[in-house]
PASEBA-1860 file (N, C-alpha, C; in nm, 3 decimals):
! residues 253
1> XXXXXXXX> 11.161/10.124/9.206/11.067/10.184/9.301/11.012/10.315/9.242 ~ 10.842/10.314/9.261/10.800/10.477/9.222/10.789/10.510/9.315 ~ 10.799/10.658/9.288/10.741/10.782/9.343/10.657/10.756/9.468 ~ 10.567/10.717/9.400/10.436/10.644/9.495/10.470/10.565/9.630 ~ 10.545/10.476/9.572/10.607/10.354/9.621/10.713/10.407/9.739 ~ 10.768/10.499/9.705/10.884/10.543/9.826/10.791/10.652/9.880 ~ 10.675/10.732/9.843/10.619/10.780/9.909/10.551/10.731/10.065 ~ 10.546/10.602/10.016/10.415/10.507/10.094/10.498/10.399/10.226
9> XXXXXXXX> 10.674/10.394/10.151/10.771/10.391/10.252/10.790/10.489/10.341 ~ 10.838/10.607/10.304/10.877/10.692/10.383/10.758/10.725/10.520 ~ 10.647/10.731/10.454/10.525/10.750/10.532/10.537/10.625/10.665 ~ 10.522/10.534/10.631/10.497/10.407/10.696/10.648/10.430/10.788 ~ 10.791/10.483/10.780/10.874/10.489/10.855/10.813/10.588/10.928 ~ 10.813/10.656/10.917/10.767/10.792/11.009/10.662/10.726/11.131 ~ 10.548/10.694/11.078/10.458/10.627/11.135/10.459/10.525/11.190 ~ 10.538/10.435/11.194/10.574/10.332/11.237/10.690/10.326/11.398
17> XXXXXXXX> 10.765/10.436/11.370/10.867/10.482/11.425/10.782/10.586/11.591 ~ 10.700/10.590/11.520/10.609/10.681/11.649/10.529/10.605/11.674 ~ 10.465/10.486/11.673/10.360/10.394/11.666/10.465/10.327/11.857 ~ 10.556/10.264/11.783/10.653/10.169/11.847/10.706/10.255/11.950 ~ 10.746/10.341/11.967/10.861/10.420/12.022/10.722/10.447/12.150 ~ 10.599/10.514/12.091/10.476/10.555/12.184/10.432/10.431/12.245 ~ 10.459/10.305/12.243/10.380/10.173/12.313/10.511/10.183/12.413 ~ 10.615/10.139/12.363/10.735/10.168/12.459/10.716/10.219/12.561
25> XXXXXXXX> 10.689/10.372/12.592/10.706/10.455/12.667/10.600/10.420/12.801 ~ 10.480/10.381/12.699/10.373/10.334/12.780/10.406/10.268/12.880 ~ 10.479/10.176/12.865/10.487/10.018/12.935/10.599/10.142/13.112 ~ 10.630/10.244/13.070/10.653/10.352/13.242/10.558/10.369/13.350 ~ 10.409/10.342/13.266/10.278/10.424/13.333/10.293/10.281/13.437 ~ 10.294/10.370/13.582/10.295/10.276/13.707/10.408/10.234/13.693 ~ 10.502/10.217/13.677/10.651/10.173/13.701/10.724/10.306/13.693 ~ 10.661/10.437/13.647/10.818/10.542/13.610/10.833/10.596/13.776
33> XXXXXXXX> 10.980/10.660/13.817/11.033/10.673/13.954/10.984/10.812/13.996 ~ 10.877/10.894/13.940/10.820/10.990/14.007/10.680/11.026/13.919 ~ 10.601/11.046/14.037/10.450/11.038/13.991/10.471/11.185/13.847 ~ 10.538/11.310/13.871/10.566/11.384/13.732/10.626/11.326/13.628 ~ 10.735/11.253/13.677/10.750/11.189/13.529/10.662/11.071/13.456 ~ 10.596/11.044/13.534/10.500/10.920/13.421/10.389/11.030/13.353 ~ 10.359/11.113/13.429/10.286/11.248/13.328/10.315/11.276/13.217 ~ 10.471/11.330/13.228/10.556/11.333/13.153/10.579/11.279/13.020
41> XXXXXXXX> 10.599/11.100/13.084/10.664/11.023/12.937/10.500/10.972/12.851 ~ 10.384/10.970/12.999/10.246/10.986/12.924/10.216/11.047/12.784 ~ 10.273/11.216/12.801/10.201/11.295/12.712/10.318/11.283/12.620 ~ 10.410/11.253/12.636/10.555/11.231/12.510/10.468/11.122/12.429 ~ 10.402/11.004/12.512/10.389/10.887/12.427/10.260/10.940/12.328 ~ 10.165/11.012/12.403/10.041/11.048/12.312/10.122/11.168/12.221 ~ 10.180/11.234/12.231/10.226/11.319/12.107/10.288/11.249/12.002 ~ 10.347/11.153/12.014/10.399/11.036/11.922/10.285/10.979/11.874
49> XXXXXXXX> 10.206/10.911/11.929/10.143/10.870/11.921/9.989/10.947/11.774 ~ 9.947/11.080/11.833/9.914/11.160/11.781/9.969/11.217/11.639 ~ 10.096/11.201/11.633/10.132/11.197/11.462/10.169/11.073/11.407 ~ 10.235/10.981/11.479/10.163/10.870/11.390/10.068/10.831/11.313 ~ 9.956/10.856/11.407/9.825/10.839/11.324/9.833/10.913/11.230 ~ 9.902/11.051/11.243/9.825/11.153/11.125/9.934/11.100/10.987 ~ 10.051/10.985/11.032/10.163/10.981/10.871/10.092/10.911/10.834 ~ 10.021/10.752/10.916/9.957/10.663/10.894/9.875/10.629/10.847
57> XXXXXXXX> 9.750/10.790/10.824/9.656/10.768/10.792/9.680/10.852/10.627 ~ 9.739/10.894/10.585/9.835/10.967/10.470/9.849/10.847/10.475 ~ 9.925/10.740/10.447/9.986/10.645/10.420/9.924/10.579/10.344 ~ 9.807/10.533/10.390/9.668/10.419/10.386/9.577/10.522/10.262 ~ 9.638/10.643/10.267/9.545/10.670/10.113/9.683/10.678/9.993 ~ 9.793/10.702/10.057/9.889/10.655/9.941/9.872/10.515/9.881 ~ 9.849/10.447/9.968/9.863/10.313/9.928/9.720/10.246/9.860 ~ 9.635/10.314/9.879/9.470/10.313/9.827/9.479/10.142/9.817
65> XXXXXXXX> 9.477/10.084/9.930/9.399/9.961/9.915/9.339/9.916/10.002 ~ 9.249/10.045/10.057/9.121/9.978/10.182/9.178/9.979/10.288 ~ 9.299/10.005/10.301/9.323/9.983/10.456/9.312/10.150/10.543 ~ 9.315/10.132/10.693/9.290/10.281/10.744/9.447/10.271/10.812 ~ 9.437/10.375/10.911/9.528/10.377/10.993/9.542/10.289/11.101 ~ 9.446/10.215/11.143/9.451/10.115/11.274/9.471/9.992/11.207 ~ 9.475/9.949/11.068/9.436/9.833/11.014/9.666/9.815/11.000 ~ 9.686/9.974/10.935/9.839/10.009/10.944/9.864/9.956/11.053
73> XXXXXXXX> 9.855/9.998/11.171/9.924/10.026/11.286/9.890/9.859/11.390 ~ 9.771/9.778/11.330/9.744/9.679/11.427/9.755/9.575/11.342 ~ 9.717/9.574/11.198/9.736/9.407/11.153/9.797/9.393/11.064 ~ 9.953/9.459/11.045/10.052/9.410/11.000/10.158/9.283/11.061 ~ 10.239/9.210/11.019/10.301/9.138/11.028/10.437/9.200/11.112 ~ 10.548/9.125/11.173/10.667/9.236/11.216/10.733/9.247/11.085 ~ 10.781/9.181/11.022/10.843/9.202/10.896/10.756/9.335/10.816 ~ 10.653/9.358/10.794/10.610/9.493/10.725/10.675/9.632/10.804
81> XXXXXXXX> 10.691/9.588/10.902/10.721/9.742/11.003/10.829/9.776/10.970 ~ 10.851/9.909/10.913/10.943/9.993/10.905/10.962/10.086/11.020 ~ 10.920/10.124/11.114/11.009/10.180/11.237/11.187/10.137/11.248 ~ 11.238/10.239/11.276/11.401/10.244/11.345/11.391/10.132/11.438 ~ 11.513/10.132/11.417/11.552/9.964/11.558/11.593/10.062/11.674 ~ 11.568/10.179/11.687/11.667/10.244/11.774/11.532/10.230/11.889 ~ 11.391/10.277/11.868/11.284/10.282/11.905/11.240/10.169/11.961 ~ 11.244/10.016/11.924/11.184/9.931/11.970/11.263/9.845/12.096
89> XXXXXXXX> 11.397/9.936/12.099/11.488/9.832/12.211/11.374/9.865/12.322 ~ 11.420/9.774/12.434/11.327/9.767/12.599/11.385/9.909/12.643 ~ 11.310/9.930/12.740/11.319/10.045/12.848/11.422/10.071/12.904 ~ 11.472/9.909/13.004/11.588/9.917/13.039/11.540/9.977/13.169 ~ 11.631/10.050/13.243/11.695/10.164/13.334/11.609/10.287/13.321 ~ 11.589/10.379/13.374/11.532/10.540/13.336/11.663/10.605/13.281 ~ 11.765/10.572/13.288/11.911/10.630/13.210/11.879/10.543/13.111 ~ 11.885/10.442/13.047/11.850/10.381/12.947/11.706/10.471/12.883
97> XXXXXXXX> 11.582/10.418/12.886/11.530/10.549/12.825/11.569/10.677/12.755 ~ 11.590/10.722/12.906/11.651/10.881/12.867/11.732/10.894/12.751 ~ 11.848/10.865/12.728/11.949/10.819/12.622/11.883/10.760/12.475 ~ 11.791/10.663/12.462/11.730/10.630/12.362/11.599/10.734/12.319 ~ 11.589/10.793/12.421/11.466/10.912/12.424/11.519/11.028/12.349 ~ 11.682/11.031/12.406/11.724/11.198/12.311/11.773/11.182/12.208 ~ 11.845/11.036/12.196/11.917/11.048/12.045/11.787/11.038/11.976 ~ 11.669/10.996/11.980/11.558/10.995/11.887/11.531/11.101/11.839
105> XXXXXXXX> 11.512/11.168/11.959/11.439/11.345/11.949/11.486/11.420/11.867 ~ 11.689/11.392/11.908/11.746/11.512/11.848/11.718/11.479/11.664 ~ 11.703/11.372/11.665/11.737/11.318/11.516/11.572/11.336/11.445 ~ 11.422/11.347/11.514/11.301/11.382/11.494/11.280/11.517/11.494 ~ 11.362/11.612/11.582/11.352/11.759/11.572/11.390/11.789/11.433 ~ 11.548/11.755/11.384/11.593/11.816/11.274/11.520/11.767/11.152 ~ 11.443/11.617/11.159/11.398/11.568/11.080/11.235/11.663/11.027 ~ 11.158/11.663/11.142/11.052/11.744/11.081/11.073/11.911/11.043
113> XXXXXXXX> 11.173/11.930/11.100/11.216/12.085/11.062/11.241/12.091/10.906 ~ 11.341/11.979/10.881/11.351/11.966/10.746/11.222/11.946/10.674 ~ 11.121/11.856/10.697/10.985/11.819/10.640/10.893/11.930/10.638 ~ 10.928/12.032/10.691/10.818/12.186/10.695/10.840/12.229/10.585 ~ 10.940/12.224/10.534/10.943/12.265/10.392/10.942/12.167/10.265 ~ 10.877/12.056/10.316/10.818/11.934/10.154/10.769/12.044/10.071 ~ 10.793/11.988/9.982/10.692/12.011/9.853/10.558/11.940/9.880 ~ 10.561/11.829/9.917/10.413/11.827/9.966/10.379/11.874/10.065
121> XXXXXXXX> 10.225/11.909/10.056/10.166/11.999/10.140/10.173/11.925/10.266 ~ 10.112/11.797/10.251/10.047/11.738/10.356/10.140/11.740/10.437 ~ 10.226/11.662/10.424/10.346/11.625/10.503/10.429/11.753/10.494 ~ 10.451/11.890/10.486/10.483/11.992/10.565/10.383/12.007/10.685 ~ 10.270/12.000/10.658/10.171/12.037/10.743/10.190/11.904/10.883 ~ 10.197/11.839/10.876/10.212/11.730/10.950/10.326/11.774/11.037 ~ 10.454/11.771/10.975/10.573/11.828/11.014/10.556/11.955/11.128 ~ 10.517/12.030/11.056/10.505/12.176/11.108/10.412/12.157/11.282
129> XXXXXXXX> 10.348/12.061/11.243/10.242/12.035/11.374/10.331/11.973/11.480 ~ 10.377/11.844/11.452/10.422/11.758/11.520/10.588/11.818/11.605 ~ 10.595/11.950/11.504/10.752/12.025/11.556/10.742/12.072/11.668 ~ 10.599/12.096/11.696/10.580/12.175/11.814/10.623/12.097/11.957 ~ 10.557/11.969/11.927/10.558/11.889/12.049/10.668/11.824/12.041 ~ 10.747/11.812/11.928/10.946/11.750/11.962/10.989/11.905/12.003 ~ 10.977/11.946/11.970/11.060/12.080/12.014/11.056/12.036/12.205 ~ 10.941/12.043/12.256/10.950/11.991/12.410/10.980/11.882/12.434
137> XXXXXXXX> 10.999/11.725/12.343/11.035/11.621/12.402/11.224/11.676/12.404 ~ 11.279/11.706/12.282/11.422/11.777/12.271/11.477/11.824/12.374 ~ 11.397/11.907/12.461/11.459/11.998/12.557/11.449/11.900/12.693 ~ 11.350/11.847/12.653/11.335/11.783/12.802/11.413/11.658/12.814 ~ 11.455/11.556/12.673/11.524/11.462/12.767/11.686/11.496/12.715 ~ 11.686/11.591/12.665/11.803/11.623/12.691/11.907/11.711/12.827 ~ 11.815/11.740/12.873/11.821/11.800/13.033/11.789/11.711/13.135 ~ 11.743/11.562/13.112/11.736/11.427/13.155/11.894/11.393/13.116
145> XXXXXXXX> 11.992/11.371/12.988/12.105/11.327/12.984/12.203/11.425/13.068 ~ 12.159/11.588/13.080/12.279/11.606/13.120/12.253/11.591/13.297 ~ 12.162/11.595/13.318/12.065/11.588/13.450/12.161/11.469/13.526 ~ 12.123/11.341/13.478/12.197/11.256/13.531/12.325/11.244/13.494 ~ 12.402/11.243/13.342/12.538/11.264/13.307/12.644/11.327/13.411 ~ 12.574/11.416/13.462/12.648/11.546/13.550/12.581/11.510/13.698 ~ 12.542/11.437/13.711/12.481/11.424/13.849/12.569/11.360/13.940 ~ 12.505/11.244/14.012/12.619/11.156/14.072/12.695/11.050/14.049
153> XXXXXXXX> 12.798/11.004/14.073/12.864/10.918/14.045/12.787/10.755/14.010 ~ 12.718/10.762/14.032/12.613/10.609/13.997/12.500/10.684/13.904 ~ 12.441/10.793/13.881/12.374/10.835/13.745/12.465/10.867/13.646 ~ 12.542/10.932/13.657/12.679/10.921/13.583/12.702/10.825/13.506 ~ 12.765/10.711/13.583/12.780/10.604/13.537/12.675/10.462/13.421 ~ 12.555/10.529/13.538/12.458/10.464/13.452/12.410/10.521/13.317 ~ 12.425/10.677/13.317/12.385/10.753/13.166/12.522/10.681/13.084 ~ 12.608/10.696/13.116/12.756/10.647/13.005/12.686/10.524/12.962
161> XXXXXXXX> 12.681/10.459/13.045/12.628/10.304/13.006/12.542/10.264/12.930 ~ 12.421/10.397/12.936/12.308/10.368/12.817/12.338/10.436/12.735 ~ 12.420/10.524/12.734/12.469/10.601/12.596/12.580/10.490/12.517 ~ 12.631/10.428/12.536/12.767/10.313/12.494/12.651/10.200/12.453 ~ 12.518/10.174/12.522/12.473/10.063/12.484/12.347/10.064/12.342 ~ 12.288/10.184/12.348/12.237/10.226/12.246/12.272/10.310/12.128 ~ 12.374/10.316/12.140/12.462/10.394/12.047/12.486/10.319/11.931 ~ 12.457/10.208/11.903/12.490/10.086/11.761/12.400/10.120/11.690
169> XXXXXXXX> 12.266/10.173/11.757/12.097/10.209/11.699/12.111/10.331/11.669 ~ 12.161/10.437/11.676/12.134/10.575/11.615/12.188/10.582/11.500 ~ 12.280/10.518/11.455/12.316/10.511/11.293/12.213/10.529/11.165 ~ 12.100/10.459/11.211/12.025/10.371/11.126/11.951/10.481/11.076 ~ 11.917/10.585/11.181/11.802/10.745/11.138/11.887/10.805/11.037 ~ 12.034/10.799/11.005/12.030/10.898/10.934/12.145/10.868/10.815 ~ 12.118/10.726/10.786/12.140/10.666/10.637/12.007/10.648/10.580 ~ 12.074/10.666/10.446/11.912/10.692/10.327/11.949/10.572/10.280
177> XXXXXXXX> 11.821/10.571/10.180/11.805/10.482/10.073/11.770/10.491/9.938 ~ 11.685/10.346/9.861/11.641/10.466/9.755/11.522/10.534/9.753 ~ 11.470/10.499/9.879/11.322/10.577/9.905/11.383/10.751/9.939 ~ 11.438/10.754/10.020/11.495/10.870/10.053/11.549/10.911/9.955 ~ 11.597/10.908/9.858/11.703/10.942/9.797/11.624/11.002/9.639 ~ 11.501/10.955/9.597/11.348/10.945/9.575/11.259/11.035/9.594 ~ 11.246/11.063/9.676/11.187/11.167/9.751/11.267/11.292/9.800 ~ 11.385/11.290/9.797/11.491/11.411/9.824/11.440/11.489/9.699
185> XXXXXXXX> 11.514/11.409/9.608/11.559/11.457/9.451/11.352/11.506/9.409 ~ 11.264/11.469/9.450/11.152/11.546/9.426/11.085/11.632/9.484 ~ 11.162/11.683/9.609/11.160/11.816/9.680/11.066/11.732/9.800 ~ 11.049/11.626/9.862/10.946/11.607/9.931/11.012/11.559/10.030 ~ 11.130/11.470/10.042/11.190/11.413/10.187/11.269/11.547/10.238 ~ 11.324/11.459/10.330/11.446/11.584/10.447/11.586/11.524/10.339 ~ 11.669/11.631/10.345/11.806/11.571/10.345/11.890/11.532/10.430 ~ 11.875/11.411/10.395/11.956/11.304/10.563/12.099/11.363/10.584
193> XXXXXXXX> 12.177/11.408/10.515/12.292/11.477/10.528/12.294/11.567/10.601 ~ 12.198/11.648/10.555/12.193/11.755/10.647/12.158/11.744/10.835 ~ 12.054/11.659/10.797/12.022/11.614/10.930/12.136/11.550/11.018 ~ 12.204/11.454/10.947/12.304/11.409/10.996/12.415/11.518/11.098 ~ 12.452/11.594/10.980/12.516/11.690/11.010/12.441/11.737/11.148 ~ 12.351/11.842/11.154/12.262/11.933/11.271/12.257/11.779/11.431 ~ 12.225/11.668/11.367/12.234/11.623/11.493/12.332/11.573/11.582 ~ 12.469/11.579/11.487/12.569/11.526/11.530/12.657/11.644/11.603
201> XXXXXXXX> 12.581/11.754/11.561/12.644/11.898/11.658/12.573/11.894/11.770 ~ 12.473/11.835/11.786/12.361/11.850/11.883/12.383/11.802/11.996 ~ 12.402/11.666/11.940/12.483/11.521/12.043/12.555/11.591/12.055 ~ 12.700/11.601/11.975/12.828/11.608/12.098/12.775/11.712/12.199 ~ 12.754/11.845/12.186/12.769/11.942/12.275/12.695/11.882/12.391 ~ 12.565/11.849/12.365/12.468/11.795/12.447/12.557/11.704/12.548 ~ 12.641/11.588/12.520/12.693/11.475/12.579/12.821/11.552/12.629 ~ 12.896/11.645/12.581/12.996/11.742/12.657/12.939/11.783/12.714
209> XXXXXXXX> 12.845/11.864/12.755/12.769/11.972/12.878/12.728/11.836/13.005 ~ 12.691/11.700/12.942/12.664/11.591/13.075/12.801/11.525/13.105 ~ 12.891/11.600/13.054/13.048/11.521/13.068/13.037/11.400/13.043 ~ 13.002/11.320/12.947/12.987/11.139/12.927/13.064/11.186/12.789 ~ 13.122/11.043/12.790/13.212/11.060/12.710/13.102/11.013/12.550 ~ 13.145/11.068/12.404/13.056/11.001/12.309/13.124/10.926/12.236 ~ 13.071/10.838/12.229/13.091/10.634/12.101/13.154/10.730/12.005 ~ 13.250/10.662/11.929/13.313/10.663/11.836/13.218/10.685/11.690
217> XXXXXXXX> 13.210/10.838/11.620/13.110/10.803/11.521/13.131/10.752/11.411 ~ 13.236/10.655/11.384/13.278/10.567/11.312/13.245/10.406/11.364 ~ 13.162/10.405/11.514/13.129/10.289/11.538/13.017/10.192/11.446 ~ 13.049/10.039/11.478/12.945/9.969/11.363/12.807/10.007/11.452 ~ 12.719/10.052/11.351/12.589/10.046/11.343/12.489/9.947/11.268 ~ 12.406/9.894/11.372/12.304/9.798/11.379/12.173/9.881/11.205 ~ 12.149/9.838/11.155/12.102/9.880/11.037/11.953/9.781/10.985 ~ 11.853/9.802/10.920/11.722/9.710/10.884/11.597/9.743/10.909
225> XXXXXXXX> 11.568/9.793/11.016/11.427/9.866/11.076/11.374/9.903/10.939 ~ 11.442/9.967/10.845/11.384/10.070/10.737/11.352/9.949/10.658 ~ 11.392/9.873/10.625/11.391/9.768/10.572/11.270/9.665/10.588 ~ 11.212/9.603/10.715/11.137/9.522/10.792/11.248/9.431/10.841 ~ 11.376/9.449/10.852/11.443/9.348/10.912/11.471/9.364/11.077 ~ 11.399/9.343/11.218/11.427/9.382/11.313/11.467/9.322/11.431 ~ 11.498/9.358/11.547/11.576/9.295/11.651/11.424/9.181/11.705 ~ 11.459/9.093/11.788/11.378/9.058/11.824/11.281/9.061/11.913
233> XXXXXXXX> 11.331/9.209/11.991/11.216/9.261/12.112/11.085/9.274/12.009 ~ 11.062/9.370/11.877/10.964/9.432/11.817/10.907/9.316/11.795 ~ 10.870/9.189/11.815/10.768/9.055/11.785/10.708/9.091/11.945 ~ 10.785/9.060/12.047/10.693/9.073/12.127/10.667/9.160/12.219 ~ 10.681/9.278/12.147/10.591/9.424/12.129/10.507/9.430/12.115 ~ 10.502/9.377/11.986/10.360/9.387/11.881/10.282/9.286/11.969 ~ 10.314/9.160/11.977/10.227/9.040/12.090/10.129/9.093/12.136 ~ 10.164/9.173/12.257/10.082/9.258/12.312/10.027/9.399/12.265
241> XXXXXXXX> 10.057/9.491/12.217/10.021/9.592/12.113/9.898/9.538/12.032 ~ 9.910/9.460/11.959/9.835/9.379/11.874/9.722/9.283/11.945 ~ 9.719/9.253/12.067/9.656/9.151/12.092/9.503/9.174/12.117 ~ 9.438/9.294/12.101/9.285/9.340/12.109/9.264/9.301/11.982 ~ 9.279/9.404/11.879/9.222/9.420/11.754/9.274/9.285/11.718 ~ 9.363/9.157/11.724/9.341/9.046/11.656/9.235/8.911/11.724 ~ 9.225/8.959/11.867/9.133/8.897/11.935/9.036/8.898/11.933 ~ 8.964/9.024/11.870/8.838/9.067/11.867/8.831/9.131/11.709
249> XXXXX> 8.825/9.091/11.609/8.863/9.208/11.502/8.710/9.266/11.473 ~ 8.735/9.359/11.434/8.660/9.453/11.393/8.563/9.492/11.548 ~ 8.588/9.507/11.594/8.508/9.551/11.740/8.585/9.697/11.769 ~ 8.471/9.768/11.814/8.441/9.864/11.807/8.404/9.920/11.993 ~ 8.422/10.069/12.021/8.348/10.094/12.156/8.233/10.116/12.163
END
């Protein structure tokens, strides 16, 4: 693998990972349990959403072969998608969410913090932007876990439950590869170690302050997203995600 080559990975995870995670969220608008929170997971999904495009479209000139960012993001195959598996599970519950909402965050906060300081420009700059708006998804659904964690005996119960059930998926953010590993050693990725480290202080305290107890971090973790190998919700994700721009291609407003 070059340079290039794990450049054009790493990009496409990033982007991919906010692409998926932002359709997700969507699928709340008119179903979330208070007219503020669908505001809420609204502007979470367009801030995701909003740097996606910007890794995506970096991506599509790494890769210089005609493609843009919508061509990325709408007429790939599921096997090309590199997004986390942690991102594409269902909704679930609003404790479900929540739980898949913070282990993301905490693990996207430390991640672009680390990326402010690439050696490449672009992608500090990207980083540095996009920190602003995890910095508020961070705080907020983590005051969602301890919110309900610490609440009543049936939110309680239900946060444990989505924390025990999505917990196989947070592994996957913060093992490298040789793309990572590629891009470390040329001053341009995050160091997943490190990250590892910062989010795993983050979690526990976080999941001690909602009193839920935390998964074993020696538990087996679900692993491939980085890869294109994924669960089988992300096919019919994309189904619908995908189903304008292949119905109509090239159409325009």
């Amino acid at each position: 693998m070059t340079e290039q080559q794990a450049l054009f990975e790493y990009l496409l995870r990033l982007g991919d990972s906010g692409t998926i995670l932002s359709q997700r969220l969507c699928e709340w608008i008119g179903n979330a349990p208070a007219l503020e929170e669908e505001l809420a997971i609204g502007n979470v999904a367009l801030d995701l959403l909003g740097q996606a495009r910007a890794w995506l479209e970096y991506a599509a000139e790494v890769e210089g072969a005609g493609r843009d960012a919508d061509a990325l993001a709408f007429l790939r195959h599921e096997r090309e998608y590199r997004n986390l598996l942690i991102v594409e599970q269902a909704n679930g519950n609003f404790a479900d969410t929540m739980a898949r909402q913070y282990l993301f965050d905490a693990w996207h906060y430390f991640m672009l913090q680390a990326l402010c300081t690439s050696a490449d420009e672009r992608i500090a700059a990207i980083a540095a932007k996009g920190l602003k708006e995890v910095t508020y998804h961070l705080r907020r659904s983590s005051a969602w876990v301890k919110r309900l964690g610490d609440g009543t005996e049936e939110s309680h119960a239900k946060m444990q439950d989505a924390i025990d059930e999505i917990w196989t998926y947070s592994g996957e953010m913060l093992i490298g590869d040789e793309a990572d590993q590629l891009l470390l050693e040329a001053g341009i990725g995050a160091d997943l170690e490190q990250v590892k480290q910062q989010w795993q202080a983050h979690v526990t305290a976080t999941l001690a302050e909602a009193t839920l107890t935390q998964p074993a971090e020696d538990s087996y973790m679900q692993t491939g997203g980085k890869q294109g190998y994924h669960t089988e919700q992300l096919g019919f994700l994309l189904a619908e995600m995908q189903y304008l721009p292949r119905a109509y291609p090239g159409a325009s407003w």
